[in-house]
C-alpha positions as CSV (number, residue, x, y, z in Angstrom):
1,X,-21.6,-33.3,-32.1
2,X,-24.3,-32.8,-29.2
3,X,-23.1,-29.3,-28.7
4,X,-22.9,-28.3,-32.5
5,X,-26.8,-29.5,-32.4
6,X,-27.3,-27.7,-29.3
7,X,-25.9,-24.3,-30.4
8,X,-27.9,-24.8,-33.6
9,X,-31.2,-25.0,-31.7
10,X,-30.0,-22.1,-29.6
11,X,-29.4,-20.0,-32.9
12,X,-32.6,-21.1,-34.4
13,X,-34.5,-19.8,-31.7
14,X,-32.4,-15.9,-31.5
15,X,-33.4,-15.8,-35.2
16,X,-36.7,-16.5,-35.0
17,X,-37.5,-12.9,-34.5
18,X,-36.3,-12.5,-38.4
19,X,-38.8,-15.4,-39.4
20,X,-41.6,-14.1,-41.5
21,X,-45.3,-13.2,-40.0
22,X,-43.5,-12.2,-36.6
23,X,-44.3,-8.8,-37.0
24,X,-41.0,-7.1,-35.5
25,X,-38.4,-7.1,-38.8
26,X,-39.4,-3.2,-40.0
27,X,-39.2,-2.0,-36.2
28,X,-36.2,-3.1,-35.8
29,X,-34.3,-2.6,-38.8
30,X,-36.4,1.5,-38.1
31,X,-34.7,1.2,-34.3
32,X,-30.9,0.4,-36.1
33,X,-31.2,2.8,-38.7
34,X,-32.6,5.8,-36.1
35,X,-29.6,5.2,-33.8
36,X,-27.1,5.3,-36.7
37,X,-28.8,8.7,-37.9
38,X,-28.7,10.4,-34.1
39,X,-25.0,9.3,-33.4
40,X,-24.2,10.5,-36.9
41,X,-26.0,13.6,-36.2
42,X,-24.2,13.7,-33.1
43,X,-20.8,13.4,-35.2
44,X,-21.7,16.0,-37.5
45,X,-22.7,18.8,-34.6
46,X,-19.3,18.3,-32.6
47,X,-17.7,18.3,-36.2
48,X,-15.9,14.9,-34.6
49,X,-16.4,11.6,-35.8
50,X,-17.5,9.2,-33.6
51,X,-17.9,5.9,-34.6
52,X,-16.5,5.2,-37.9
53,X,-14.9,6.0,-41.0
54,X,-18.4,7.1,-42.2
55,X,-18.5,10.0,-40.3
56,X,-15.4,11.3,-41.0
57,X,-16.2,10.8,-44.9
58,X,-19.8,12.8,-44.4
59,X,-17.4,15.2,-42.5
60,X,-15.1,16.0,-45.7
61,X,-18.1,16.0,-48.1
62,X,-20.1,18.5,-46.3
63,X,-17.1,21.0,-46.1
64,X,-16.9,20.5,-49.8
65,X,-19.9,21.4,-50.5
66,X,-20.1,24.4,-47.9
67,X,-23.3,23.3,-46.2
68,X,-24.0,24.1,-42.7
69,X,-22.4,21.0,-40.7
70,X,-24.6,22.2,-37.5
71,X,-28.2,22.2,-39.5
72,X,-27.6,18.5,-41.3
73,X,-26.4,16.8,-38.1
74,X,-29.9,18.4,-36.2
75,X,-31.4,17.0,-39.2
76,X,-30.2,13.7,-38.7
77,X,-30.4,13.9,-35.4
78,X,-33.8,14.8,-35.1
79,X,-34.6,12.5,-37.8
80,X,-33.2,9.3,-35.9
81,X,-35.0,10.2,-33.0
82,X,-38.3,10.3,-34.6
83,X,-37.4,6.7,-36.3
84,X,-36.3,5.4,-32.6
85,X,-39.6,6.3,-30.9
86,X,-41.6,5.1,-33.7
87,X,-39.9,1.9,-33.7
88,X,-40.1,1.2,-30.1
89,X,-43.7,2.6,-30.0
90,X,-45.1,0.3,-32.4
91,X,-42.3,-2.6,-31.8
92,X,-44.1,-3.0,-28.5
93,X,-47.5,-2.7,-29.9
94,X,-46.7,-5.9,-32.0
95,X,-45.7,-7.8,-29.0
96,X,-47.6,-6.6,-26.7
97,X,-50.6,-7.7,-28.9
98,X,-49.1,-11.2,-29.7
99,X,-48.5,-12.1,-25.9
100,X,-51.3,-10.2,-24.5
101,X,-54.0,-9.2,-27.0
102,X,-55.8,-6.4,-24.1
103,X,-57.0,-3.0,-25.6
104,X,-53.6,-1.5,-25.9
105,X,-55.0,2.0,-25.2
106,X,-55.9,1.1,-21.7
107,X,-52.6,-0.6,-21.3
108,X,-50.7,1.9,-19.4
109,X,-54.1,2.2,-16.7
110,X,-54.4,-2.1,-17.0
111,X,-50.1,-1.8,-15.5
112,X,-51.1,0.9,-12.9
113,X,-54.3,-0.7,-12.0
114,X,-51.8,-4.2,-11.4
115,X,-48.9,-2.6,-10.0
116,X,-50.8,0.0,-7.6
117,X,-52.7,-3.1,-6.2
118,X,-49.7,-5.6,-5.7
119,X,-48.5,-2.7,-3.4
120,X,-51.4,-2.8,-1.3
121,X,-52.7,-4.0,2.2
122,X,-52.2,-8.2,3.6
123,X,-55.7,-9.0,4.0
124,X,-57.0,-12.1,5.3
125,X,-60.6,-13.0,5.3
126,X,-61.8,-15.6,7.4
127,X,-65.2,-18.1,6.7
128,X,-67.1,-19.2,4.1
129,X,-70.0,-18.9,1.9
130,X,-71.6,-16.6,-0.2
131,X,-71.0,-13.6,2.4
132,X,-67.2,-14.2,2.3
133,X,-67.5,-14.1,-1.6
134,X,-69.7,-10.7,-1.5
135,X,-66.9,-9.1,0.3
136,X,-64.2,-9.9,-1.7
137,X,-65.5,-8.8,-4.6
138,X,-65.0,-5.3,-3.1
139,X,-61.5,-5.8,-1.3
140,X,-60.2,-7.1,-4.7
141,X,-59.9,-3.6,-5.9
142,X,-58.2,-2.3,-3.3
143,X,-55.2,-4.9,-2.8
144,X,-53.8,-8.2,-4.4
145,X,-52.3,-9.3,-0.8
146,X,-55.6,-11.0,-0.3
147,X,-55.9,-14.6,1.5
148,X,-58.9,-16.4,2.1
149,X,-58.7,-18.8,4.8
150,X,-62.1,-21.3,4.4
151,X,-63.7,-23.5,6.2
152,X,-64.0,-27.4,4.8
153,X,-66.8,-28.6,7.2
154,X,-69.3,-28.6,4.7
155,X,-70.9,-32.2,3.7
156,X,-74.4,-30.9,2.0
157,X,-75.3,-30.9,-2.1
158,X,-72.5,-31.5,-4.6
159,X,-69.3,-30.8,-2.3
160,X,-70.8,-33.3,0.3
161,X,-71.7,-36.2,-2.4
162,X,-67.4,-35.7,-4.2
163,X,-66.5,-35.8,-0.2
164,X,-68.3,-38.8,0.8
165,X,-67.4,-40.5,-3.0
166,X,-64.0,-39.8,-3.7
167,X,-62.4,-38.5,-0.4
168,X,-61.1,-35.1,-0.6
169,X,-62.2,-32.0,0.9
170,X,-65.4,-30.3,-0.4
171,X,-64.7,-27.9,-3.0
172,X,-67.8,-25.8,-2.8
173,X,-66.7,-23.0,-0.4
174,X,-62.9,-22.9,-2.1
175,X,-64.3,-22.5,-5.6
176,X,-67.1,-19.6,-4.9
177,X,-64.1,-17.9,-2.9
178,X,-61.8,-18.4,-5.8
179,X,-64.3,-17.3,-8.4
180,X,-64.8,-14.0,-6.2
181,X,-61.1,-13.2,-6.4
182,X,-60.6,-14.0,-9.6
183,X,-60.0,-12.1,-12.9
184,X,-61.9,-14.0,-15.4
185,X,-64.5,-13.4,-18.3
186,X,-67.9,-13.5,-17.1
187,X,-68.8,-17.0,-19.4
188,X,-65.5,-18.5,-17.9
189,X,-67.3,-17.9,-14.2
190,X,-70.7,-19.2,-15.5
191,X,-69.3,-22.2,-16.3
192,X,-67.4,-23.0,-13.3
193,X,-70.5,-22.2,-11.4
194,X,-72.5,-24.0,-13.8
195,X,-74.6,-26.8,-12.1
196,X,-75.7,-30.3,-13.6
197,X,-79.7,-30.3,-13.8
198,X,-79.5,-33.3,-15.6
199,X,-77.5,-36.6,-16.2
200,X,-76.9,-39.8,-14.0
201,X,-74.3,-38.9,-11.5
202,X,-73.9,-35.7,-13.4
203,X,-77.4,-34.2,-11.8
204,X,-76.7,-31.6,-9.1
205,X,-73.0,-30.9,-9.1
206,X,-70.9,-27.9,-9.8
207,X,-68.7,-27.7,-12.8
208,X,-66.3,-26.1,-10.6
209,X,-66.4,-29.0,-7.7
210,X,-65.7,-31.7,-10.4
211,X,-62.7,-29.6,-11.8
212,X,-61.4,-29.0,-8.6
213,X,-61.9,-33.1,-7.7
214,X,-60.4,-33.6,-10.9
215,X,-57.4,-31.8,-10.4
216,X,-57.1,-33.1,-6.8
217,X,-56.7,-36.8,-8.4
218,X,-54.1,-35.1,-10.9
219,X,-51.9,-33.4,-8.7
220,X,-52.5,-35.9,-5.7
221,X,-53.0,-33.1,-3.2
222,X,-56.0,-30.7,-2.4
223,X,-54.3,-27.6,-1.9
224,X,-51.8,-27.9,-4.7
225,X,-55.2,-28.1,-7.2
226,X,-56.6,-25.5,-5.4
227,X,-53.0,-23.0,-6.6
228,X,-53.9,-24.6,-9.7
229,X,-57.3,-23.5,-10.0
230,X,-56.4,-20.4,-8.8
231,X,-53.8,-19.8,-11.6
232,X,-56.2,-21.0,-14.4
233,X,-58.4,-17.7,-13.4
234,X,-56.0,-15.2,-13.0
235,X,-57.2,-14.9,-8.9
236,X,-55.7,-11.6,-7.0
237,X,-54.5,-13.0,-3.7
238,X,-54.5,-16.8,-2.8
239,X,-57.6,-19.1,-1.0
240,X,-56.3,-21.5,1.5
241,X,-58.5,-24.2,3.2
242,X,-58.3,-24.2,7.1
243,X,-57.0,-27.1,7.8
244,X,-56.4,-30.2,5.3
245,X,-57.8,-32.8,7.9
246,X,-61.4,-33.8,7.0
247,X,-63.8,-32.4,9.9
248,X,-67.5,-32.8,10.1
249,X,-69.1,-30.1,12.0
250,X,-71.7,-30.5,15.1
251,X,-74.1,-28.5,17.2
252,X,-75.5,-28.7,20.3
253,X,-79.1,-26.9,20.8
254,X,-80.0,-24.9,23.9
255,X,-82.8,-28.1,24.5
256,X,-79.8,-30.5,25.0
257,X,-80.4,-32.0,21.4
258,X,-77.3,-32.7,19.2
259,X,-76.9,-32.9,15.3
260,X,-73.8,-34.2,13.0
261,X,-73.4,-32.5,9.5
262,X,-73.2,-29.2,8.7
263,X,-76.2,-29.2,6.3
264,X,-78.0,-30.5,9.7
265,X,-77.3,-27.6,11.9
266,X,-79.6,-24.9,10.9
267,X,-83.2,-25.8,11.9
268,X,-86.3,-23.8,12.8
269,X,-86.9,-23.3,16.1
270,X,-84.1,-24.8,17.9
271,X,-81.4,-22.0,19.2
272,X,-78.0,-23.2,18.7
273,X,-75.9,-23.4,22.0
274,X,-72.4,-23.9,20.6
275,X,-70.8,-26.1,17.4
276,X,-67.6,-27.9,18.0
277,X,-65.6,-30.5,15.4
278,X,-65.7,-34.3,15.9
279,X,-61.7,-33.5,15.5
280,X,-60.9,-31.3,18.3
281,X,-57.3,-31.1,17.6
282,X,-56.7,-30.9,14.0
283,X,-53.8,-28.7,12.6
284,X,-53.8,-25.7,11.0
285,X,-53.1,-25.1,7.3
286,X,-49.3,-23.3,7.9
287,X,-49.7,-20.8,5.5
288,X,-52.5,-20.0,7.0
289,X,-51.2,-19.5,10.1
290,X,-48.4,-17.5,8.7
291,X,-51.1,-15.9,6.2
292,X,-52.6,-14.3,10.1
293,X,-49.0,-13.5,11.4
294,X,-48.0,-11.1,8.7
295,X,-51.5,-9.3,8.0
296,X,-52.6,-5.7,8.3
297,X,-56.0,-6.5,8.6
298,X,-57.8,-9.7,9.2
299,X,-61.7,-9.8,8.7
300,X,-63.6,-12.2,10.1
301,X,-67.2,-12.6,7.9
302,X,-69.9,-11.6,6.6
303,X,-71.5,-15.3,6.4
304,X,-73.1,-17.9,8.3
305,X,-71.8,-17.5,11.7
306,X,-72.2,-21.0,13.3
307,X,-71.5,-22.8,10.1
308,X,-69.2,-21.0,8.0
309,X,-67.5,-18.6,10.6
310,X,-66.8,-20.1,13.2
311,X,-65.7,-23.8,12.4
312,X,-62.4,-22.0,11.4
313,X,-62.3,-21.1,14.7
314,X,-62.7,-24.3,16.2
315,X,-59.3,-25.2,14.8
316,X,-57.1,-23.8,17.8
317,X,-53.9,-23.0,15.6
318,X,-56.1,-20.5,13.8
319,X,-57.9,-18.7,16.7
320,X,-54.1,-18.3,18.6
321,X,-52.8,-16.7,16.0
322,X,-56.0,-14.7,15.6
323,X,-55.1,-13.6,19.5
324,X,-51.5,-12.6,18.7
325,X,-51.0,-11.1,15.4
326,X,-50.7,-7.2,15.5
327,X,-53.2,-7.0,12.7
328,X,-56.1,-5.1,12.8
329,X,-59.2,-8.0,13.6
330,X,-62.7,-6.5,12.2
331,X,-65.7,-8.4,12.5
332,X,-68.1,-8.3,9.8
333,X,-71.9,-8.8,11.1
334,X,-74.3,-9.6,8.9
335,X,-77.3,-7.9,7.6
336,X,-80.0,-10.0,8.3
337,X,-80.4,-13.1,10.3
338,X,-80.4,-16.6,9.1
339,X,-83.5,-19.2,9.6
340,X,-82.7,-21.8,11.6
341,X,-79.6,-20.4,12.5
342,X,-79.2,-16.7,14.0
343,X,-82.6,-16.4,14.4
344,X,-83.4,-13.5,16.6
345,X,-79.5,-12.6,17.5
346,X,-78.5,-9.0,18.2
347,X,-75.2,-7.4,17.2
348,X,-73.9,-8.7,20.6
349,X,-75.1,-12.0,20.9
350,X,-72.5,-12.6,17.7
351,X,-69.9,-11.0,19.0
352,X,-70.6,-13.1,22.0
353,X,-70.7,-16.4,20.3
354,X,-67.6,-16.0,18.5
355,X,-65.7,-15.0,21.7
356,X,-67.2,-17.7,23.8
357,X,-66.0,-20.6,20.9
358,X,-62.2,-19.5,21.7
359,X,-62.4,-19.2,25.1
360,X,-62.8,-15.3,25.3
361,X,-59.4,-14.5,23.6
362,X,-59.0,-11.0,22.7
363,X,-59.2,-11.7,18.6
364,X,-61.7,-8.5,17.7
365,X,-60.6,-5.3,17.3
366,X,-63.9,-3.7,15.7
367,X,-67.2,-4.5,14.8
368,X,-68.9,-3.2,11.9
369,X,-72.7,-3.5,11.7
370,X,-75.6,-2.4,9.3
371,X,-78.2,0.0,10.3
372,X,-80.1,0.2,7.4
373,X,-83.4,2.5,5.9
374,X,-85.0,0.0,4.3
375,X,-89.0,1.1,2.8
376,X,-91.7,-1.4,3.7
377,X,-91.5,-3.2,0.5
378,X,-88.1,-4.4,1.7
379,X,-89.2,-5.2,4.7
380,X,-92.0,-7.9,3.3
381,X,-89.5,-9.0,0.8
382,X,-87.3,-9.9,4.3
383,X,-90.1,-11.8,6.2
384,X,-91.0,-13.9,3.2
385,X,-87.1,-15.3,3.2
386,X,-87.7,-15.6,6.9
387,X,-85.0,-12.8,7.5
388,X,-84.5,-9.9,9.8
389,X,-82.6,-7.0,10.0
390,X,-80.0,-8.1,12.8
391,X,-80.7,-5.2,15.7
392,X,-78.0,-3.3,16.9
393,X,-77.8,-2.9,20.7
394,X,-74.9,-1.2,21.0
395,X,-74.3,-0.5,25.0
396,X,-74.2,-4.5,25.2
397,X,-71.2,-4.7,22.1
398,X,-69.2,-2.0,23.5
399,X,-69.3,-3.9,27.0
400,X,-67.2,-6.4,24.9
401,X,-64.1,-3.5,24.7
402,X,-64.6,-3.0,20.9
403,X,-64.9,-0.5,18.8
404,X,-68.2,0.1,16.7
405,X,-68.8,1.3,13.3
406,X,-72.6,1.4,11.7
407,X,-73.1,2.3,8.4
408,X,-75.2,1.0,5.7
409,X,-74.0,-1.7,3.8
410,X,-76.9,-2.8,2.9
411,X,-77.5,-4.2,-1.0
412,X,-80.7,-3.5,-2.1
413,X,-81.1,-5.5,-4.7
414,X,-80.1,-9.1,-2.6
415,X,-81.2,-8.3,0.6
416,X,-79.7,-11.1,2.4
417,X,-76.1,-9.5,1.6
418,X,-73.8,-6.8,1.9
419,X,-72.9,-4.2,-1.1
420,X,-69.4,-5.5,-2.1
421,X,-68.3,-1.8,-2.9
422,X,-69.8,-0.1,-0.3
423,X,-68.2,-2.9,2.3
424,X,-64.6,-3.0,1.1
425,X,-65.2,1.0,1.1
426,X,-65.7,1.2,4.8
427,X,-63.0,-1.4,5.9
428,X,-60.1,-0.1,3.7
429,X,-61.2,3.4,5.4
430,X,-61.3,2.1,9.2
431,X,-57.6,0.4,8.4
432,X,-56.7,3.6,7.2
433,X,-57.8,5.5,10.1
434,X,-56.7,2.8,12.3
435,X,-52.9,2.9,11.2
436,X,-53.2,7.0,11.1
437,X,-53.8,6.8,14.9
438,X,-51.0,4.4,15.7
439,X,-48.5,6.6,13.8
440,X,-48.1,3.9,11.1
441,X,-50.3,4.7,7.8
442,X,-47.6,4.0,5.8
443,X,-48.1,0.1,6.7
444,X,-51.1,-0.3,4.5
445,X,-49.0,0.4,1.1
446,X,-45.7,-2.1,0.6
């Protein structure tokens, strides 16, 4: 009795493509009656039937009436491939709009655009903040083998009130990542960047943090709601947290001074000497370990270098693999400085504290830095954020045994950032290069 009801559902379900409204009936019933007419025709130019007793009949008739067998059976041949094509033409077109209602005349370039990128370069980015983000929204169109690896050290505004409340990683820096990877509708972003001015509680928080909280308590597990999240916005590529330990972040001042909390660290007039975890030895995220291994280009930056940089660094699982994985390793300097924290660093001097948090393991491969021509109007707009171009010395970053590339990145409409395009542009191009020289190009397209 079960299985009666089962093959019942089973049939129910095969014939639901007959039911009425689904839009498919009069392409298919076109498809059947255009492959009868070509094998037919077929039948009727070899003078041999075929299939059936049909043919044969046609056959008999056509000699009675002394009409040229070879001209009806192109007829009908011709014919039934006209009614095939039609009926898979617009057959498709009626799913294809039911499943997936895109503009079905850029269809064939939205496939292309999707395949051609799922065949391009591993990248991993490494750090945090909006600089991170920038990027990515220029890498995106060159590759969907994108991972983000992020740092969870924050504890300021909305992702440090859900961290101290409810006890789960902050959000902040995995949703701004995930929102610059993803393929979404502009109002859909909006609204996960959309920020409580008002409300008891509600007042200061990220729509985004809350629905990443929220789905943390659903799923029981921060980097499963972080897949989630991902999947709910389409993202190209995958953001992973650093390590799913919860870390706060220190620094110790060149004065001797010490602060907790990575909202405490930047302040004006005190040079940082070095940051370090409270959590010396916390474990890497293993995807993101294995995320490194299997790379063809890892980036480290742009971004905040003691704060959103380097504390991915600080866990060791993550700068050893950095050290060993025969990707290329591309620093990403930033543009300007940042009060309170890089005040009045060269090119070098970040080069030189990255190196000196992993003990001077060999984890860069190239730097690229911004030499910009910037009009005096842009340099007033700077010194009222507080920001400077970041000087280039370059005899001092080649004494570190990499390899230098200065262009202008520069985007002059937020001068504190990068040009997504112009960024992505240049790195995809050194990879390129890169790979060329070692006989390997090929690598960058799988």
């Amino acid at each position: 009795m079960l299985g009666t009801v089962r093959e019942r559902v089973v049939m129910n379900k095969r014939f639901k493509w007959l039911y009425p409204g689904m839009g498919v009936k009069r392409w298919i019933v076109l498809l059947t009656t255009g492959i009868a007419a070509v094998a037919v025709g077929l039948a009727v130019i070899l003078n041999t039937p075929l299939l059936s007793l049909v043919e044969q009949r046609l056959l008999v008739k056509l000699q009675e009436l002394e009409w040229n067998t070879f001209a009806v059976g192109a007829i009908l041949l011709m014919l039934g491939a006209l009614f095939v094509a039609i009926a898979i033409r617009f057959g498709v077109r009626s799913l294809i709009s039911a499943v997936n209602p895109i503009d079905l005349d850029t269809l064939a370039e939205h496939i292309y655009r999707t395949r051609s990128l799922d065949r391009g370069p591993r990248i991993v980015a490494i750090g945090g903040g909006t600089g991170l983000s920038t990027m990515l929204r220029g890498l995106k169109d060159f590759s969907s083998n994108i991972t983000a690896i992020v740092t969870v050290a924050d504890d300021g505004g909305s992702s440090g009130r859900i961290r101290e409340e409810l006890g789960i990683l902050p959000p902040g820096d995995v949703r701004n990542t995930i929102l610059a990877l993803a393929d979404t509708e502009p109002l859909m972003e909006k609204l996960f960047q959309y920020r409580f001015s008002w409300g008891e509680g509600l007042q200061g928080h990220s729509f985004g943090n809350l629905f990443i909280a929220a789905m943390t308590d659903i799923t029981g597990d921060f980097e499963l709601a972080v897949r989630e999240f991902s999947k709910v916005l389409a993202v190209r590529g995958r953001v992973l947290p650093a390590t799913l330990e919860a870390v706060s972040l220190g620094a110790e001042y060149r004065d001797g001074s010490v602060a907790m909390g990575e909202s405490n660290i930047p302040q004006r007039d005190k040079a940082i000497k070095r940051v370090f975890l409270d959590k010396p030895d916390v474990d890497a995220l293993p995807e993101a370990l294995q995320a490194i291994a299997q790379a063809d280009i890892v980036i480290l930056g742009p971004g905040s270098l003691y704060t959103s940089i380097i504390p991915n660094l600080l866990v060791k699982p993550i700068a050893d693999a950095l050290a060993v994985t025969p990707a290329l390793r591309i620093f990403v300097c930033n543009v300007v400085s940042q009060p309170g924290e890089t005040d009045n660093l060269t090119a070098s001097e970040y080069v030189a504290a990255l190196l000196e948090h992993v003990d001077y393991k060999p984890i860069l491969d190239y730097v690229l830095v911004n030499k910009s021509r910037l009009t005096d109007f842009h340099f007033r707009k700077l010194a009222a954020l507080g920001c400077f171009p970041v000087r280039i010395d370059l005899p001092a970053l080649k004494n570190w045994g990499v390899q230098v590339k200065i262009g202008d990145y520069h985007d002059r409409e937020n001068l504190a950032r990068h040009d997504s395009s112009a960024l992505a542009r240049e790195i995809m191009a050194i990879a390129g290069q890169h790979f060329k020289l070692r006989g390997n190009g090929n690598s960058l397209n799988h």
